[in-house]
Biopython code that builds the backbone (N, CA, C, O; Angstrom):
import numpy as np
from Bio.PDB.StructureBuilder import StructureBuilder

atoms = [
    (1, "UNK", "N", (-1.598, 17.816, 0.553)),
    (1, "UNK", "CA", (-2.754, 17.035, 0.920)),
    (1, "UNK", "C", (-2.749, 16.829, 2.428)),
    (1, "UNK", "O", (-1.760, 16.381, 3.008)),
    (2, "UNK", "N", (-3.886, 17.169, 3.057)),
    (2, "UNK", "CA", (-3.535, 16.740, 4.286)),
    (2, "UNK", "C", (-4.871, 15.506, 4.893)),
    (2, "UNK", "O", (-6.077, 15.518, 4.646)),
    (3, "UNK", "N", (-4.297, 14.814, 5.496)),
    (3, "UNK", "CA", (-4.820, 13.626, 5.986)),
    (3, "UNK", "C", (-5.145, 13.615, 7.382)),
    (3, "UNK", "O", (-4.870, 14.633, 8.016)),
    (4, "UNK", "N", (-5.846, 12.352, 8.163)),
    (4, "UNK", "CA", (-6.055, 12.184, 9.708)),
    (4, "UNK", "C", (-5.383, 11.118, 10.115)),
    (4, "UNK", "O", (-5.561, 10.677, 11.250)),
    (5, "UNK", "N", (-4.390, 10.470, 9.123)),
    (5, "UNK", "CA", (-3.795, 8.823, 9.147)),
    (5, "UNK", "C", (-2.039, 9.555, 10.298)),
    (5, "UNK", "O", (-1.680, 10.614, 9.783)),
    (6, "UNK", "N", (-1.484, 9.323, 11.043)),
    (6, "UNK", "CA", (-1.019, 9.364, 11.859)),
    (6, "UNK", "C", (0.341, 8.722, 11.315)),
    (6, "UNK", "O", (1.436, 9.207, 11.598)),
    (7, "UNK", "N", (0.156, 7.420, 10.388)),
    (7, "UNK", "CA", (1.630, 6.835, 10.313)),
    (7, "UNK", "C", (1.511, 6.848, 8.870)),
    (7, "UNK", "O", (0.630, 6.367, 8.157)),
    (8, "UNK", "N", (2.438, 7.413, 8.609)),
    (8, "UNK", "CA", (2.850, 7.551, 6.991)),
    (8, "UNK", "C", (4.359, 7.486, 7.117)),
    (8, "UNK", "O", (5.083, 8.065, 7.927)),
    (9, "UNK", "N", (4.711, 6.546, 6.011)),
    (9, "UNK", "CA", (5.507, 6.007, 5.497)),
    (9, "UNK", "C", (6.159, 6.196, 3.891)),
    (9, "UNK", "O", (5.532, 6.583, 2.906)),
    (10, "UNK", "N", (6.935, 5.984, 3.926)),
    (10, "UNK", "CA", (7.445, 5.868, 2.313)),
    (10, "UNK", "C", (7.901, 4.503, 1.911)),
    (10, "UNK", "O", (8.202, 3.658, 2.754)),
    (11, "UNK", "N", (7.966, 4.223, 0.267)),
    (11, "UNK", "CA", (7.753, 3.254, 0.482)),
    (11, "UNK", "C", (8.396, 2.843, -1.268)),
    (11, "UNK", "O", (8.559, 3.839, -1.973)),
    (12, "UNK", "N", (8.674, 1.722, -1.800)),
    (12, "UNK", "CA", (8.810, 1.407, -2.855)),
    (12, "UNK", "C", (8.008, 0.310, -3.634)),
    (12, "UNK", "O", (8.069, -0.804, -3.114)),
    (13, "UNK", "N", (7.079, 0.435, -5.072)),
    (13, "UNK", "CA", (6.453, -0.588, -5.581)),
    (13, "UNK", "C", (7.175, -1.718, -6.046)),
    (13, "UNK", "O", (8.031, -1.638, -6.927)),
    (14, "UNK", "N", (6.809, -2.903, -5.397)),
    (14, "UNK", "CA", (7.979, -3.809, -5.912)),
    (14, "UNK", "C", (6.843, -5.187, -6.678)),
    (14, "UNK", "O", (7.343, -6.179, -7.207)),
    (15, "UNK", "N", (5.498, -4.998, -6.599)),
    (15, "UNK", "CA", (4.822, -5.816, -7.347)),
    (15, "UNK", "C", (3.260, -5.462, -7.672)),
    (15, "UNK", "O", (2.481, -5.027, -6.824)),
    (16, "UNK", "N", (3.027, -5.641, -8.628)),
    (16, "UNK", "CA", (1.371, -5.553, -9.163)),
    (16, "UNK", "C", (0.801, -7.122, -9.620)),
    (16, "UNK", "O", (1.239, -7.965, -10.403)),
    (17, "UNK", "N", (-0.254, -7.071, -8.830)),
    (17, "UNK", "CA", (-1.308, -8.193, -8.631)),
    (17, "UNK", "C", (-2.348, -8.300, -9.395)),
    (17, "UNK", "O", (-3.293, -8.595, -8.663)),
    (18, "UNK", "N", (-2.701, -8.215, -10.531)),
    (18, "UNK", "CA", (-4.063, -7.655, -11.113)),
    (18, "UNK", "C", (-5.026, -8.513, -10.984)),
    (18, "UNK", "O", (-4.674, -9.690, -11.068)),
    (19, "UNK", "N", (-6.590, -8.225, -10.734)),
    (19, "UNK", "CA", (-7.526, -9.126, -10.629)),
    (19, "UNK", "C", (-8.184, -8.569, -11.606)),
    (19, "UNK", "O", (-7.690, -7.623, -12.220)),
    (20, "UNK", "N", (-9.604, -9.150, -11.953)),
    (20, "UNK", "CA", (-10.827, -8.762, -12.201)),
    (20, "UNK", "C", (-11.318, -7.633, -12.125)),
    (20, "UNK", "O", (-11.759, -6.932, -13.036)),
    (21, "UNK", "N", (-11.223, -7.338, -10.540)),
    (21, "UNK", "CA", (-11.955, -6.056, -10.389)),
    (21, "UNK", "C", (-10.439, -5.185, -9.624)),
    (21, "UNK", "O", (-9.863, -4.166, -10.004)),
    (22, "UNK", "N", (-10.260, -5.760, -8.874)),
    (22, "UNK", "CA", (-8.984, -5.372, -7.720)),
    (22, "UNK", "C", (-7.534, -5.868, -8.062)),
    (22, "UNK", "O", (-7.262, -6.769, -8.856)),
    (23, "UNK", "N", (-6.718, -5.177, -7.379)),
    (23, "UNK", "CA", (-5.360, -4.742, -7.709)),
    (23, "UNK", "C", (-4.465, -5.729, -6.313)),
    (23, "UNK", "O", (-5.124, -5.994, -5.308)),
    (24, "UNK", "N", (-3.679, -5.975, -6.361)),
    (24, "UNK", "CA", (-2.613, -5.721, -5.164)),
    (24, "UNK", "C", (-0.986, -5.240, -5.348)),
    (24, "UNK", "O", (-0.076, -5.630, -6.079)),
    (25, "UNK", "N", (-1.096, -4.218, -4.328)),
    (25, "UNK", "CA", (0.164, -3.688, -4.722)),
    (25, "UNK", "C", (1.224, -3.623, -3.329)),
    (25, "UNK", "O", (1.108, -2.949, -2.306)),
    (26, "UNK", "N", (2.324, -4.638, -3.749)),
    (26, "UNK", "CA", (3.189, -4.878, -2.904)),
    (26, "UNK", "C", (4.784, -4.110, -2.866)),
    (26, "UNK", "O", (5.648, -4.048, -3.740)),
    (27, "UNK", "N", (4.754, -3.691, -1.772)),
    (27, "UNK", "CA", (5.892, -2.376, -1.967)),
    (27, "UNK", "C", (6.992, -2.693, -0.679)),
    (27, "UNK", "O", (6.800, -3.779, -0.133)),
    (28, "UNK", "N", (7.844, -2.069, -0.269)),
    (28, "UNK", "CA", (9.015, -2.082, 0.534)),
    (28, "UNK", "C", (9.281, -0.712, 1.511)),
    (28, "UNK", "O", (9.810, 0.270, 0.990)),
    (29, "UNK", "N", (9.020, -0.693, 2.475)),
    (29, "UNK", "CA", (8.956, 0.702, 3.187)),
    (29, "UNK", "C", (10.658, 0.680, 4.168)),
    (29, "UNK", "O", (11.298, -0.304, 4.537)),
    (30, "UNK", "N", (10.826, 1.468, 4.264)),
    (30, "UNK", "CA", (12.139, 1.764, 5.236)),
    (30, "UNK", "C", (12.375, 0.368, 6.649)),
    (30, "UNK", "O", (11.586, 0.063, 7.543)),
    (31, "UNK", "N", (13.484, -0.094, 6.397)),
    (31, "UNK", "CA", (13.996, -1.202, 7.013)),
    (31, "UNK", "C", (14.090, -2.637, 6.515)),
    (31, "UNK", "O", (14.584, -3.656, 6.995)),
    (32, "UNK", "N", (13.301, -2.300, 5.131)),
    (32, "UNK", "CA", (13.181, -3.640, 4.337)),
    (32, "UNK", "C", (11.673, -4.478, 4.861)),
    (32, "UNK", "O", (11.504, -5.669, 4.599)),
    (33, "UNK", "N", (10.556, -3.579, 5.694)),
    (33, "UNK", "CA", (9.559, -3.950, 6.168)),
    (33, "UNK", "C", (8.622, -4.201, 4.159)),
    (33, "UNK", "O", (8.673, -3.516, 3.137)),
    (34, "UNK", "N", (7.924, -5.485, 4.510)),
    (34, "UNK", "CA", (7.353, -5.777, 3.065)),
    (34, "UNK", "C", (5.829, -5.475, 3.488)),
    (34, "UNK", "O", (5.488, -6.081, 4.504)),
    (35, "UNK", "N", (4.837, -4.645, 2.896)),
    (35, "UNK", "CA", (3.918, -4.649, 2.629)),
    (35, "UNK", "C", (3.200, -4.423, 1.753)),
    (35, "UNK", "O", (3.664, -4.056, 0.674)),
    (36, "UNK", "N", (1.512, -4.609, 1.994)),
    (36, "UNK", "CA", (1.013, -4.454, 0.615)),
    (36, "UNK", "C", (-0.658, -4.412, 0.675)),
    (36, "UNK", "O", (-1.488, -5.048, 1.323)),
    (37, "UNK", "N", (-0.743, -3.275, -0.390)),
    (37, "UNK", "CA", (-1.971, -2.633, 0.036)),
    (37, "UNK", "C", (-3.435, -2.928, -1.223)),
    (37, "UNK", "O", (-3.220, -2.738, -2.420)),
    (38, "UNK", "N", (-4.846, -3.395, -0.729)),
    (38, "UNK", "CA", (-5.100, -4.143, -2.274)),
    (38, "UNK", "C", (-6.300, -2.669, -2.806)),
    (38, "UNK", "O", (-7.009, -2.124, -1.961)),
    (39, "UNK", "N", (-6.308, -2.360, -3.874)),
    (39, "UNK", "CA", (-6.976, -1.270, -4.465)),
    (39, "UNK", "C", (-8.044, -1.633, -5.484)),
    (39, "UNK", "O", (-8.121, -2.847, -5.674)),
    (40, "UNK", "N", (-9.336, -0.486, -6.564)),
    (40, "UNK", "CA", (-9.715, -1.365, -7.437)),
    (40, "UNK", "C", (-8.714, -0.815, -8.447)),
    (40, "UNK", "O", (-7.832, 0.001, -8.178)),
    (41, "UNK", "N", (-9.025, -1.527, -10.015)),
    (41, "UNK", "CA", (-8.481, -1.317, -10.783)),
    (41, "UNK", "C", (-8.441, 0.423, -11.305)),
    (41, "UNK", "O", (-7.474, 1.155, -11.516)),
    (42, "UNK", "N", (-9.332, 0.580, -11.359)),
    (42, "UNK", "CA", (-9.384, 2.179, -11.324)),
    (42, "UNK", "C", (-8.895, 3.238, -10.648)),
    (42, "UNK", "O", (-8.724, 4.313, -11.223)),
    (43, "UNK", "N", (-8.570, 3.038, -9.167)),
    (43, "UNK", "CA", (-7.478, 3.721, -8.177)),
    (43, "UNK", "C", (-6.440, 3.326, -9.446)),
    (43, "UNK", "O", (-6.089, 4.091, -10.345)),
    (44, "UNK", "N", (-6.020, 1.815, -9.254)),
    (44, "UNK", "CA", (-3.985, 1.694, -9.953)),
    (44, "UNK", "C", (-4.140, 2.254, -11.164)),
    (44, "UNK", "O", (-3.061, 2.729, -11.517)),
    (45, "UNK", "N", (-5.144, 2.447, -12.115)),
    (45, "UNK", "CA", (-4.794, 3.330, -13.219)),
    (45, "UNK", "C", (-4.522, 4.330, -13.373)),
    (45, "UNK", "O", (-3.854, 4.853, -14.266)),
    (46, "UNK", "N", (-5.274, 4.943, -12.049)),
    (46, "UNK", "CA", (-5.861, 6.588, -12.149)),
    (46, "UNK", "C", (-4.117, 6.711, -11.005)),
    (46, "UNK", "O", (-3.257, 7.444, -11.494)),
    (47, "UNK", "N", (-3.895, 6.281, -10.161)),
    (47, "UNK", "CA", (-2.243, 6.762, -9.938)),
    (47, "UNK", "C", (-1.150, 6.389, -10.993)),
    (47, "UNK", "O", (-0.282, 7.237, -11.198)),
    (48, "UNK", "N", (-1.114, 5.530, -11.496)),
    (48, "UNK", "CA", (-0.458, 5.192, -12.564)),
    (48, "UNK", "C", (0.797, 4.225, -12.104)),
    (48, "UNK", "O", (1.754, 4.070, -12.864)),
    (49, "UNK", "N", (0.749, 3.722, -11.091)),
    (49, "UNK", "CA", (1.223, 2.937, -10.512)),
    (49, "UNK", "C", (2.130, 1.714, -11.527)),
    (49, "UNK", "O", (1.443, 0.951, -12.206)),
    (50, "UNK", "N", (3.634, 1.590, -11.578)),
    (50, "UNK", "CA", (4.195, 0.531, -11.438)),
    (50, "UNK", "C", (5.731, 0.096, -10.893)),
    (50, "UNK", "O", (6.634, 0.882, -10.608)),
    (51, "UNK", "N", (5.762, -0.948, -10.847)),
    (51, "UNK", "CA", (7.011, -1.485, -9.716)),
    (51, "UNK", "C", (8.284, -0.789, -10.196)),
    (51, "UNK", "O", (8.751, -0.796, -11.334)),
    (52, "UNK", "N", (8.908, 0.017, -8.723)),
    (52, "UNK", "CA", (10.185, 0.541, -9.030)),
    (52, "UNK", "C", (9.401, 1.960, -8.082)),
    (52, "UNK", "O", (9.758, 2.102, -6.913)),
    (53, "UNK", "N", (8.401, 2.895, -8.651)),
    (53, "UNK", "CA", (7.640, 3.582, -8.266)),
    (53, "UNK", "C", (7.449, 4.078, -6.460)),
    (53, "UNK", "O", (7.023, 3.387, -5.535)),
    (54, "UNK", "N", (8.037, 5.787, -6.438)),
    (54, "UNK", "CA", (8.008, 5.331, -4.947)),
    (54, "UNK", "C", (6.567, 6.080, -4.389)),
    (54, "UNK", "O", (5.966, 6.994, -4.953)),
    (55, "UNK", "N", (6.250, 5.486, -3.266)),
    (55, "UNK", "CA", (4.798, 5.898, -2.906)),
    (55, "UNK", "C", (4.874, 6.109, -1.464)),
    (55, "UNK", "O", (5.614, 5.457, -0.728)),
    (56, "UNK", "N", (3.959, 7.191, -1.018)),
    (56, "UNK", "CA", (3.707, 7.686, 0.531)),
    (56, "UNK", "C", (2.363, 6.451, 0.584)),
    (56, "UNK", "O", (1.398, 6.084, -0.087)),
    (57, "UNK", "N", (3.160, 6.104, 2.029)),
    (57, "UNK", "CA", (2.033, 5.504, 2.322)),
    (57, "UNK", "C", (1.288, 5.592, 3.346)),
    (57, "UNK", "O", (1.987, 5.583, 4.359)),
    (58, "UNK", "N", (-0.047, 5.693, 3.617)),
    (58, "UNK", "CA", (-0.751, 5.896, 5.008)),
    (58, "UNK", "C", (-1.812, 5.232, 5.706)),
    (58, "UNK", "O", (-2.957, 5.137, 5.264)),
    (59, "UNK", "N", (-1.402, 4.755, 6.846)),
    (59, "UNK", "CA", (-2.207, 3.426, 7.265)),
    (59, "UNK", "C", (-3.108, 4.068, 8.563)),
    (59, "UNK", "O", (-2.673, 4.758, 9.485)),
    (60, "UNK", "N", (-4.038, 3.766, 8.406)),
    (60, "UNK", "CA", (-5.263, 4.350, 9.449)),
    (60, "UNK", "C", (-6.304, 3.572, 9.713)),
    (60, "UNK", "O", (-7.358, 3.532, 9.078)),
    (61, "UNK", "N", (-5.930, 2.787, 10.905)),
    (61, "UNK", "CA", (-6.949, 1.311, 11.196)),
    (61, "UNK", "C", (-7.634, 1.742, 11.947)),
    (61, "UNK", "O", (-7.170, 2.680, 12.595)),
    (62, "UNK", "N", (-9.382, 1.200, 12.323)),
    (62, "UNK", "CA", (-9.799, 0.945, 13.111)),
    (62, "UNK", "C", (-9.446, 0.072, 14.255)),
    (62, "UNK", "O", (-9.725, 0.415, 15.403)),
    (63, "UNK", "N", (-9.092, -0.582, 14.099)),
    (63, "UNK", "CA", (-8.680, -1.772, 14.728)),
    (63, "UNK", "C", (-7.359, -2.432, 14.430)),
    (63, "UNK", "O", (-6.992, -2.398, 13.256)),
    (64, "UNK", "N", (-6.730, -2.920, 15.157)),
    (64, "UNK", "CA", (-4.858, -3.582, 14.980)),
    (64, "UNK", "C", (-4.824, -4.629, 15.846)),
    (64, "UNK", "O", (-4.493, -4.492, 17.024)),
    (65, "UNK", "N", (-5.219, -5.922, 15.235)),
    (65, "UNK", "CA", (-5.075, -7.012, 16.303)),
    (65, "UNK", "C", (-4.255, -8.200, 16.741)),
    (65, "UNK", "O", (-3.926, -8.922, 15.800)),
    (66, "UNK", "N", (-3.866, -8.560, 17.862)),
    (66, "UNK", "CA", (-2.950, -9.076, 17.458)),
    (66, "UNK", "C", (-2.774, -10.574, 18.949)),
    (66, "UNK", "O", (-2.707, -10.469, 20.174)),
    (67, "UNK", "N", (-2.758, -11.717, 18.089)),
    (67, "UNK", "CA", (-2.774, -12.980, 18.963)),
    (67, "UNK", "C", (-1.836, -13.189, 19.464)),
    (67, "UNK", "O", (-0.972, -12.316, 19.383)),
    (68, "UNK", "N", (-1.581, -14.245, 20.111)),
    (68, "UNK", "CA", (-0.245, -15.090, 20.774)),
    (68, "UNK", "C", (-0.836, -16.353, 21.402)),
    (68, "UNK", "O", (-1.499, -16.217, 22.430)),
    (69, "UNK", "N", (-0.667, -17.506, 20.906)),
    (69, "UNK", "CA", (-1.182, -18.753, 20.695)),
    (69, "UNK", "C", (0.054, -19.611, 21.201)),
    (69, "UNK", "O", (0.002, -20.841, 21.179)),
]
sb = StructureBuilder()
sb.init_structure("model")
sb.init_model(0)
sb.init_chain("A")
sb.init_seg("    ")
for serial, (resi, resn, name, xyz) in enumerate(atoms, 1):
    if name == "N":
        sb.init_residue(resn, " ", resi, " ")
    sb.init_atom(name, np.array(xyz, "f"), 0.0, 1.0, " ", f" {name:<3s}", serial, name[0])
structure = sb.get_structure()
């Protein structure tokens, strides 16, 4: 598969969030960094997604912002 996302990562599922319509799925990437990415229910079915599960991950922002208060 090839992509335009620049930082890809690997990563481990370490929680599922289920909503209504939307998902959140919270995982563990190299260094013990915690993140977590929210999907609809139909993406987490259609990957088949659950915790333990390891996943590429790829982050491609418009925008990255960041305060200091």
């Amino acid at each position: 598969m090839k992509t335009g996302a620049r930082n890809q990562l690997v990563g481990e599922v370490t929680e599922i969030k289920r909503g209504n319509v939307m998902a959140q799925v919270k995982f563990t990437v190299a260094g013990g960094a915690q993140m977590s990415s929210v999907m609809t229910l139909e993406s987490l079915d259609d990957l088949g997604l659950s915790p333990g599960d390891q996943v590429k991950v790829y982050v491609k922002a418009v925008n990255v912002l960041l305060a200091k208060e």
